[in-house]
NUKOLDREN-937678 format. One line per 10 residues: number of its first residue (from 1); their letters; for each residue x, y, z of C-alpha. Coordinates in steps of 0.02 Angstrom, whole numbers, always signed. Last residue first. Layout:
<sites>
NUM	a	X,Y,Z; ...
</sites>
This chain:
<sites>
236	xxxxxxxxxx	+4302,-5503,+4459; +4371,-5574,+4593; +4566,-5544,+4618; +4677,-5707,+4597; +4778,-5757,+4747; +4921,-5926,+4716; +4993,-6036,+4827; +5132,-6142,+4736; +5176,-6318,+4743; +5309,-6401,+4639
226	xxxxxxxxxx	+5357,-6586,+4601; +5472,-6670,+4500; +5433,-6848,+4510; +5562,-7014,+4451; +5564,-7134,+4355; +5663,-7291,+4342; +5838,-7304,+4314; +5886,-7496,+4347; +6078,-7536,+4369; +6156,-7712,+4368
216	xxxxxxxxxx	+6316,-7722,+4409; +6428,-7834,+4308; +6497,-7973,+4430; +6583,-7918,+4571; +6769,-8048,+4615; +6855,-7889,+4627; +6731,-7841,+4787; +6627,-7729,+4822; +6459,-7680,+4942; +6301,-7619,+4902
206	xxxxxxxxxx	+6192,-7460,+4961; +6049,-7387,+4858; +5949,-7237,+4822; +5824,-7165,+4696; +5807,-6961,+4717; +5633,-6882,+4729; +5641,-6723,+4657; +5564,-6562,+4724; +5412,-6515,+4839; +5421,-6414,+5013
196	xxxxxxxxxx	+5505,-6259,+4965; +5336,-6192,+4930; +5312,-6049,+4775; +5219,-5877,+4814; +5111,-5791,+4692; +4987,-5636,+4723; +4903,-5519,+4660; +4845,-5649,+4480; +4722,-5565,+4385; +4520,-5605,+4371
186	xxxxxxxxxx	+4438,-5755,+4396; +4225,-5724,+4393; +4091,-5741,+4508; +3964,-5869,+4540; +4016,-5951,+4693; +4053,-6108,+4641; +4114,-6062,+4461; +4222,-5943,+4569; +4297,-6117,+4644; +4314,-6204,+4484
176	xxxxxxxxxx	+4399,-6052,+4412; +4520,-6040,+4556; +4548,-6247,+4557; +4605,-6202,+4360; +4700,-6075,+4390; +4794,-6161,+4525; +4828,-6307,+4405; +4888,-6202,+4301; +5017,-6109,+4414; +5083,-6289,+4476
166	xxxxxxxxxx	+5101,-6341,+4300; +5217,-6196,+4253; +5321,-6218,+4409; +5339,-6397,+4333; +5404,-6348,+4188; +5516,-6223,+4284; +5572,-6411,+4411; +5618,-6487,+4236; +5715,-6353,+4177; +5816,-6357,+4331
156	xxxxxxxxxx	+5834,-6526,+4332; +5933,-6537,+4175; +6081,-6635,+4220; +5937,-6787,+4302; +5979,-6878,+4456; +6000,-7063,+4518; +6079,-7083,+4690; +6170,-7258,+4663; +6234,-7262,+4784; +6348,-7330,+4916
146	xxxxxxxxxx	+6528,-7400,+4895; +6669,-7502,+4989; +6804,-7619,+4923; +6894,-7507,+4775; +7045,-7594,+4735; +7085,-7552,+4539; +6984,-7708,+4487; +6808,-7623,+4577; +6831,-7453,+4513; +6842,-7517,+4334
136	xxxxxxxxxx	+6683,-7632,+4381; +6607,-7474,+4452; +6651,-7367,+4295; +6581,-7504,+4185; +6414,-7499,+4271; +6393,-7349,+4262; +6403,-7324,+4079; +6222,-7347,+4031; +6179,-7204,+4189; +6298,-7085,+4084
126	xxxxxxxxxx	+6338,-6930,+4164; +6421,-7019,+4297; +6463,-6935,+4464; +6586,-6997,+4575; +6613,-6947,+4737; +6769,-7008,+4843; +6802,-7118,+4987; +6959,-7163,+5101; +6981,-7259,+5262; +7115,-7320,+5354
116	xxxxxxxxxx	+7113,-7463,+5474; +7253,-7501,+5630; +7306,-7614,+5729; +7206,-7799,+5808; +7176,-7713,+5952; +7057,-7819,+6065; +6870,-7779,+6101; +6795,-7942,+6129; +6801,-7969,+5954; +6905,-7893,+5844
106	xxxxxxxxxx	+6968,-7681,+5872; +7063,-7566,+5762; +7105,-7405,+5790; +7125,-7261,+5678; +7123,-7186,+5519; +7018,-7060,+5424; +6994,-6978,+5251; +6833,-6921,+5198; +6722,-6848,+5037; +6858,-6835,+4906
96	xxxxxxxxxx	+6778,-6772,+4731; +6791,-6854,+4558; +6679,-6744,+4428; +6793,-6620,+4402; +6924,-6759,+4355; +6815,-6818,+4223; +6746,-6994,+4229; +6800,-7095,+4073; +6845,-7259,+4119; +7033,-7196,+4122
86	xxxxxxxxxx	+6977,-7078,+4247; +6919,-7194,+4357; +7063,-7329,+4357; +7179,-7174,+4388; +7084,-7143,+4555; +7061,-7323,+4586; +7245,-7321,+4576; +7281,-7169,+4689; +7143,-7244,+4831; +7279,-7413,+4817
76	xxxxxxxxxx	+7423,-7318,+4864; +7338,-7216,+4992; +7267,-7344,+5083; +7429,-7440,+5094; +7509,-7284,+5169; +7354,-7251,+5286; +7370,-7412,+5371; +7590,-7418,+5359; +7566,-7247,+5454; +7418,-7281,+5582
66	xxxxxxxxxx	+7498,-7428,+5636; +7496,-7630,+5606; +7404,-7594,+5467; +7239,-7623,+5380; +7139,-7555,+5230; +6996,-7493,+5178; +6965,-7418,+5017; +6812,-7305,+4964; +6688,-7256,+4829; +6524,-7137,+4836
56	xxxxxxxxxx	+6402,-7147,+4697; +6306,-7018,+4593; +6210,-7068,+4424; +6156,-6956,+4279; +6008,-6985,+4167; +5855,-7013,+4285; +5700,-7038,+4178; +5571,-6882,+4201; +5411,-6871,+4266; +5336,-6689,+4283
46	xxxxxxxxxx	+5223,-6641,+4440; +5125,-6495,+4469; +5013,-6438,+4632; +4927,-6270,+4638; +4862,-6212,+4806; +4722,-6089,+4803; +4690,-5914,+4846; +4530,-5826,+4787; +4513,-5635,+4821; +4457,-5487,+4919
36	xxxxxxxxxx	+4582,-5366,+4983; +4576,-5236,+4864; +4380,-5227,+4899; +4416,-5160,+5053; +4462,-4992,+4974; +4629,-4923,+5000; +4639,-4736,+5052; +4550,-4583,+4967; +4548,-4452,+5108; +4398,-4504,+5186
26	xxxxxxxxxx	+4506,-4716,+5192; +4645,-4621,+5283; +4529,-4583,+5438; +4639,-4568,+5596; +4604,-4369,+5611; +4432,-4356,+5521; +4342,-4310,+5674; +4458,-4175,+5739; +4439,-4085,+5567; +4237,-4073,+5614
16	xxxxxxxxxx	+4253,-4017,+5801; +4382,-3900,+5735; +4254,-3820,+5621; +4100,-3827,+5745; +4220,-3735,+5889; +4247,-3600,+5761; +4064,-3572,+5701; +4027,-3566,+5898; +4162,-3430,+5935; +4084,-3322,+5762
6	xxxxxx	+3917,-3340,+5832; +3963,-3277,+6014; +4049,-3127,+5961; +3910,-3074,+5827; +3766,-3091,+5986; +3904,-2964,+6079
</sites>
């Protein structure tokens, strides 16, 4: 009976036991806590580059005494600034309509006076030095309305990797400065993520044209490149 009773209680000691390591992973070799420590930092980097490409929107108004003779004329002189730009030596893939409209229009007081169209294309330049030309060109061919320039650069994307590259090193280095701190060391990167927040800051203006315009006078500055990553680096 005594051999009865010590086998039950040897049981009941065994299930209390694998009862107590249910919800345990870390007793069966889970992830240490020390996986999680680390230094994040922000890493800022900024490359400055001189705009070589320039972006401008053209457009003709014109009146009529309806919507058909407004948007005929408009039509007839948007296909010769058309021409005009192309002969100056934009590419026709780089010519894009933005808007056509027509409707009322209205003087003072709010009387119908007929009707305006309106019509405005892209134009990139690849050249900032030749610009200038392709607005004057523009200008003679009947072109009354544009806004720009937005100054860009064609290899942006190599610009914004370089400074992706910056960003990362300057990361490293406000790690190392931090572990300095603290007296530990900077060991590999766990984790890497890149903010949508930076990127290049575009110069802008807004003018208006006429066929009496002098040569237009176009500065290209500098501009930033910025990126901004957050970066982990394990302690070691």
């Amino acid at each position: 009976m005594k051999i009865i009773q010590i086998t039950i209680a040897a049981l009941l000691v065994l299930a209390v036991a694998a009862l107590a390591g249910i919800g345990r992973p870390e007793a069966a070799g889970g992830a240490s806590e020390d996986s999680r420590d680390g230094i994040t930092v922000t890493g800022l980097g900024t490359v400055t580059a001189v705009p070589d490409e320039a972006q401008f929107s053209l457009g003709v108004s014109t009146n009529g005494r309806n919507a058909k003779d407004a948007l005929a004329a408009n039509s007839a002189r948007m296909t010769q600034v058309i021409a005009a730009l192309k002969a100056a030596g934009v590419a026709e893939r780089d010519i894009a309509t933005q808007n056509v409209s027509v409707g009322e229009s209205y003087e003072g007081e709010g009387r119908r006076n007929g009707f305006v169209a309106q019509n405005s294309v892209s134009v990139t330049v690849h050249d900032v030095d030749r610009a200038s030309d392709v607005l004057e060109a523009a200008s003679a061919a009947g072109a009354n309305q544009v806004s720009g320039p937005a100054l860009t650069r064609a290899d942006r994307e190599g610009l914004e990797h370089k400074a992706l590259a910056k960003a990362v090193d300057n990361a490293r280095g406000r790690a190392k400065a931090l572990a300095d701190a603290a007296g530990v060391d900077v060991g590999r990167v766990t984790a890497i993520v890149e903010s949508t927040d930076g990127g290049v800051t575009f110069a802008e203006g807004r003018a208006a044209m006429d066929t009496a315009v002098a040569k237009v006078p176009i500065e290209r500055g500098t501009q930033e490149i910025q990126a901004t990553v957050t970066v982990t680096f394990a302690i070691e």
